[in-house]
C-alpha positions in Angstrom: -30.3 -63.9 -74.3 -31.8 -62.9 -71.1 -28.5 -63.4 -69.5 -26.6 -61.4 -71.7 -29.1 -58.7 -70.9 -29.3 -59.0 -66.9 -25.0 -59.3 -67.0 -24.4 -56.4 -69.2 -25.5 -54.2 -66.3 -22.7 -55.2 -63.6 -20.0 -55.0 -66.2 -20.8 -51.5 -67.3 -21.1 -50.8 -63.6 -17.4 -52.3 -62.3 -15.7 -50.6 -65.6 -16.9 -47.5 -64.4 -15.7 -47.9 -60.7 -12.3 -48.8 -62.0 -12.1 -45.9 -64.3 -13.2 -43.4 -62.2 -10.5 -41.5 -60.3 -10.2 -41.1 -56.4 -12.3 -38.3 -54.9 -14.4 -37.8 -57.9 -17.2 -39.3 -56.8 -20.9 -37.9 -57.8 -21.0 -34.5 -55.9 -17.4 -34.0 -54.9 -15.1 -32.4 -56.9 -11.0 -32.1 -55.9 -10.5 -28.8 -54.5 -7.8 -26.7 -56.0 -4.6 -25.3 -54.8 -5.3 -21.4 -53.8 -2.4 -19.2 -54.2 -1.0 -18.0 -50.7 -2.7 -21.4 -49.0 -0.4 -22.5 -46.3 1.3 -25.9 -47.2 -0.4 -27.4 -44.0 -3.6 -26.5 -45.7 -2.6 -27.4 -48.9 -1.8 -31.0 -46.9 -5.0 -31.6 -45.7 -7.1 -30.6 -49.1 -4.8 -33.3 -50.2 -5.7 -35.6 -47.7 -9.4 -34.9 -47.7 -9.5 -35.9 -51.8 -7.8 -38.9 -51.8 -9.4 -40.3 -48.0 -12.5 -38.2 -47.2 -13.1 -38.3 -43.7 -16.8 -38.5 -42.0 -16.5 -35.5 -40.1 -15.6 -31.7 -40.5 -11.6 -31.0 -40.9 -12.5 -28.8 -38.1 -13.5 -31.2 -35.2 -11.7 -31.0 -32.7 -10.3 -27.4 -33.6 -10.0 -25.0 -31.0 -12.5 -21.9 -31.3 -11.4 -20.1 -28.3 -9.9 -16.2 -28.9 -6.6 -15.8 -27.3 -7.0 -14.4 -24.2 -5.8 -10.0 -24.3 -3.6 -9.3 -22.0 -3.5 -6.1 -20.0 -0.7 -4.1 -20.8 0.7 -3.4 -17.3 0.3 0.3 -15.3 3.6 2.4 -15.9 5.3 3.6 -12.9 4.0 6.8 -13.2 1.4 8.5 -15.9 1.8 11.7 -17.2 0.3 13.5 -14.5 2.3 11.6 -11.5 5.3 12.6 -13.6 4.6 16.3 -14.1 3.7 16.1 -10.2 6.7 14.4 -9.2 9.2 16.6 -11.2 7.3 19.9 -9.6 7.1 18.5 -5.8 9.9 19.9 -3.7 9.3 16.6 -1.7 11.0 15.0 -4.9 14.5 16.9 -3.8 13.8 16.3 -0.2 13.8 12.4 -0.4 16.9 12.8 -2.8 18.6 14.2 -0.3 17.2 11.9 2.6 18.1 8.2 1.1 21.9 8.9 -0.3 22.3 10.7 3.2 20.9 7.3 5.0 22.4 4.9 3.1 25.7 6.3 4.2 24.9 6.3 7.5 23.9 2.9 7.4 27.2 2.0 6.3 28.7 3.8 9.2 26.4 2.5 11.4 26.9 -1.6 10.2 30.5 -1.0 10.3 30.5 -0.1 14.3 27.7 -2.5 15.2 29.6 -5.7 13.9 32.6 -4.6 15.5 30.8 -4.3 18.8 29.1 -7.9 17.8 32.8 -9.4 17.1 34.9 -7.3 19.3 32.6 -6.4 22.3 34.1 -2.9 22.0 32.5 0.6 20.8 28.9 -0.1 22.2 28.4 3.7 22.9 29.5 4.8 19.4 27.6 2.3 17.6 24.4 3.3 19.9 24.6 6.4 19.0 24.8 5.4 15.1 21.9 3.1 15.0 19.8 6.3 16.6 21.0 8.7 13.7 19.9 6.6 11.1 16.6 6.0 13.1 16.0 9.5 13.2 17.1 9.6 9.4 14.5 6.9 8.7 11.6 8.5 10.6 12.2 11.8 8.3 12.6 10.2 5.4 8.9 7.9 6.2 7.6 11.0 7.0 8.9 13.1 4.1 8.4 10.2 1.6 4.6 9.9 2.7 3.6 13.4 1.9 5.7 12.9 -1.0 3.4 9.7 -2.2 0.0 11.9 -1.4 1.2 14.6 -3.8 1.9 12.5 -6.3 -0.4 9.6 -6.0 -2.8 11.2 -3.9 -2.5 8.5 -1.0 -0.3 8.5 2.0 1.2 5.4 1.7 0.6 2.4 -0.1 0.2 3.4 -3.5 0.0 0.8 -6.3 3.1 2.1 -8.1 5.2 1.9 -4.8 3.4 -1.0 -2.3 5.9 -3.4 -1.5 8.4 -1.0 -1.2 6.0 0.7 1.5 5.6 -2.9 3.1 9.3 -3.5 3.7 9.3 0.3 4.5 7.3 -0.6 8.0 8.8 -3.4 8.5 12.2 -1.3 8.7 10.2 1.2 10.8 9.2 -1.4 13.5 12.1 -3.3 13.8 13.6 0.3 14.5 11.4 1.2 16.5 11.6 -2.6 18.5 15.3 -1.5 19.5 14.6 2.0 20.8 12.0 0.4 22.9 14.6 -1.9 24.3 17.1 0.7 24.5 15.4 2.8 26.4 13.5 0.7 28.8 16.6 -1.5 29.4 15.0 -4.3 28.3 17.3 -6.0 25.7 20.7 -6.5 26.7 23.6 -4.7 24.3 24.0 -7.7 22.2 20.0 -8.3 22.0 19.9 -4.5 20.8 22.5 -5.1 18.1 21.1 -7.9 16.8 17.2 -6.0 16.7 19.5 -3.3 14.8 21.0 -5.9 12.3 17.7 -7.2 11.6 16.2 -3.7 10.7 19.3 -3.1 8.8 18.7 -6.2 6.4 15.4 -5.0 5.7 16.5 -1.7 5.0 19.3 -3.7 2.6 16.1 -5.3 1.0 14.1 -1.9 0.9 17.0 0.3 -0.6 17.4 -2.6 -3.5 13.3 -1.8 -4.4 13.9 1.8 -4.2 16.6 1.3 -6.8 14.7 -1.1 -9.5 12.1 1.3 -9.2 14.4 4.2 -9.8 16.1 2.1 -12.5 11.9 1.6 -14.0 11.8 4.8 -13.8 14.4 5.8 -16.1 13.7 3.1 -18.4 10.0 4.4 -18.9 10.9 7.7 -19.7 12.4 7.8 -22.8 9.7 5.2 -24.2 6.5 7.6 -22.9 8.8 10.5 -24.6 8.5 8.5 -28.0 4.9 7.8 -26.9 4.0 11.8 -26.6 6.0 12.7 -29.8 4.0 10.0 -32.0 0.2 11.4 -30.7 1.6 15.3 -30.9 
């Protein structure tokens, strides 16, 4: 009789391990499927009920905000745009650069010729002069251009690099009228000073361009911009 008694215990005990279902143990209950839950989520709800782990689903889980990034500076604001459009320094410099770009043409025409032919030294002298004088007006011009509408002489966020390769232009420019003048360079040295400053001036006129091409591009969006808060 006593081990009847002391036995009946266990059996109950097994019976009720076998009937009872998978996750519903004392204290946990199977959680339900929320309308709108992601089926990822709805994956590892699943998961959690039928193989609980030890640890919190989210160990391991990154906390961390995304990072927000600066939208970048536009070319120009508002102001530097109402500045810009008002400066007669604006019509000066876009009569300056076509004007120098075509005599740079000119001038890398007669220079390789007198680099492959040995002929027209004077002519293509007297080229690489004009478009130095052309480039000293338009650095000059451009500058007071830049303090009007950026309020520094040179070197303006919205224009650095292009002010960079600008002096670099300058100097190598400058380099052959020093050799010119003091004799020091023979003719083909001075052609080939001149070809130098002429491929940084290919390099400069390129910036120039994206940024006139930014330019353009920015308008009609800060148009849309200025509509909407109106």
């Amino acid at each position: 009789m006593s081990v009847q008694s002391n036995a009946h215990p266990s059996i109950e005990a097994r019976h009720k391990a076998r009937t009872m279902s998978p996750g519903r143990s004392e204290g946990r209950s199977a959680p339900a499927f929320q309308p709108g839950m992601s089926l990822g989520r709805a994956f590892d709800q699943w998961l959690e009920t039928i193989a609980p782990a030890p640890w919190s689903m989210t160990v391991g889980v990154s906390t961390v905000e995304p990072v927000a990034h600066k939208a970048p500076r536009p070319l120009y604001t508002e102001e530097e745009r109402v500045r810009r459009d008002r400066s007669i320094w604006t019509i000066v410099q876009a009569v300056l650069a076509p004007l120098q770009f075509v005599v740079f043409a000119i001038s890398l025409a007669l220079v390789l010729r007198f680099v492959l032919t040995g002929q027209g030294y004077g002519v293509a002298t007297a080229s690489i002069i004009a478009k130095t004088v052309l480039l000293y007006a338009i650095m000059i011009t451009g500058s007071i251009w830049e303090k009007v509408v950026f309020g520094k002489w040179l070197f303006a966020p919205s224009f650095f690099w292009e002010d960079v390769f600008s002096m670099l232009v300058l100097t190598l420019q400058t380099a052959y009228l020093f050799g010119v003048i003091t004799g020091r360079a023979s003719h083909l040295q001075q052609m080939e000073i001149a070809l130098a400053a002429y491929a940084a001036y290919a390099i400069n006129a390129t910036q120039f361009l994206m940024k006139l091409r930014q330019a353009r591009l920015e308008k009609p969006a800060q148009a849309v911009v200025s509509g909407l808060g109106a």
